[in-house]
C-alpha positions, 0 to 999 in steps of 0.5 A, a space after each residue: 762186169 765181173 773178172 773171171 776167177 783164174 790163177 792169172 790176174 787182170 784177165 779181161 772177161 771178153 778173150 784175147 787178153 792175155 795175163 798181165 797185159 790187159 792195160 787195165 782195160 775194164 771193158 769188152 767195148 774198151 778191148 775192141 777199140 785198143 785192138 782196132 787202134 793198135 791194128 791200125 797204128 802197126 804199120 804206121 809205126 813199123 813205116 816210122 821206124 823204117 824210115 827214121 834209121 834208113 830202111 827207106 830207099 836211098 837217093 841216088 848218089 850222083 858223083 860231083 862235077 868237078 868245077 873247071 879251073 878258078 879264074 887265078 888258075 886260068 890267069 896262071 896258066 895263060 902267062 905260063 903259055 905266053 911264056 912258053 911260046 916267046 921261048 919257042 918263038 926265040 929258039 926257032 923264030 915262031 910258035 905253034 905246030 908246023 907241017 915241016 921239020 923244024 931242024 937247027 945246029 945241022 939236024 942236032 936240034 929238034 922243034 919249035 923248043 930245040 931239043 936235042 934228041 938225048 936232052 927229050 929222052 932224059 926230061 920226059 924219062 925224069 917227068 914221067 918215067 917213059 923211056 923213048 928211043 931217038 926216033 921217038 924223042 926227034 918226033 915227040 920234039 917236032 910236036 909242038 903240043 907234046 914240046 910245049 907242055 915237057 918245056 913247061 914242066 922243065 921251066 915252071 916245075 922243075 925251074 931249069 930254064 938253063 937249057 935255053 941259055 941264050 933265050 934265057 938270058 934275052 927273054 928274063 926267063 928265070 925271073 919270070 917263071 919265078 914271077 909266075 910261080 910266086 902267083 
């Protein structure tokens, strides 16, 4: 086949070539088979280029289960609960909650960790900022979950275990809470 006479060169002679892109195609037959292959491999490209930056549709993030505490951590917090409610059965002779008020020194002492009303006010105010009133902090002391954990804080957090000055001497507190916490 002879090349159309043009001022563009490399023109194939069957249309649809356009000037200086013919791939040195040499036949009609040569042009229908580029054309059907690059018909056929656009999508397939377009689809390979979607997918290699992240067009694709992305897998569904799922927020991490946070794992329960390690053994160590459950080991720790089980001597720091044994060591909470000897304290609780020292100051007032047992532990755990009590459908009756438990009071001591003539009503100035209140629950199973013997807080006086202004001593409650002032360490729940230092642990987290929340201002109770008498009544409030009387309740909150006869309420030995709420009790137990502002006593833990005090003792294994803050390291005063001085507010129980008998128990503390009797039990070893201050040795075994700096026990715990070096674990």
């Amino acid at each position: 086949m002879t090349r159309l006479r043009s001022r563009h060169r490399n023109i194939a002679p069957c249309g649809g070539g356009r000037p200086g892109f013919t791939l040195g195609i040499k036949s009609c037959d040569q042009w229908r088979a580029v054309n059907i292959i690059r018909t056929a491999l656009q999508p397939l490209l377009l689809a390979a280029l979607c997918v290699g930056p992240g067009c694709a549709r992305k897998p569904t993030e799922t927020a991490a289960v946070p794992q329960g505490p390690t053994e160590h951590e459950q080991y720790v917090q089980a001597r720091r609960d044994e060591v909470v409610q000897s304290l609780a059965v020292c100051e007032s002779g047992s532990w755990g909650p009590h459908s009756t008020r438990i009071t001591g020194g003539r009503g100035s002492y209140h629950g199973r960790f013997q807080y006086t009303a202004r001593t409650y006010i002032t360490l729940q105010q230092r642990r987290d900022g929340t201002v109770l009133t008498p009544k409030e902090a009387i309740e909150a002391a006869q309420d030995y979950e709420k009790a137990a954990a502002l006593t833990s804080w005090v003792m294994f957090e803050q390291g005063e275990t001085w507010h129980w000055p008998l128990c503390n001497r009797k039990l070893g507190l201050t040795a075994k809470v700096r026990e715990i916490n070096a674990l």
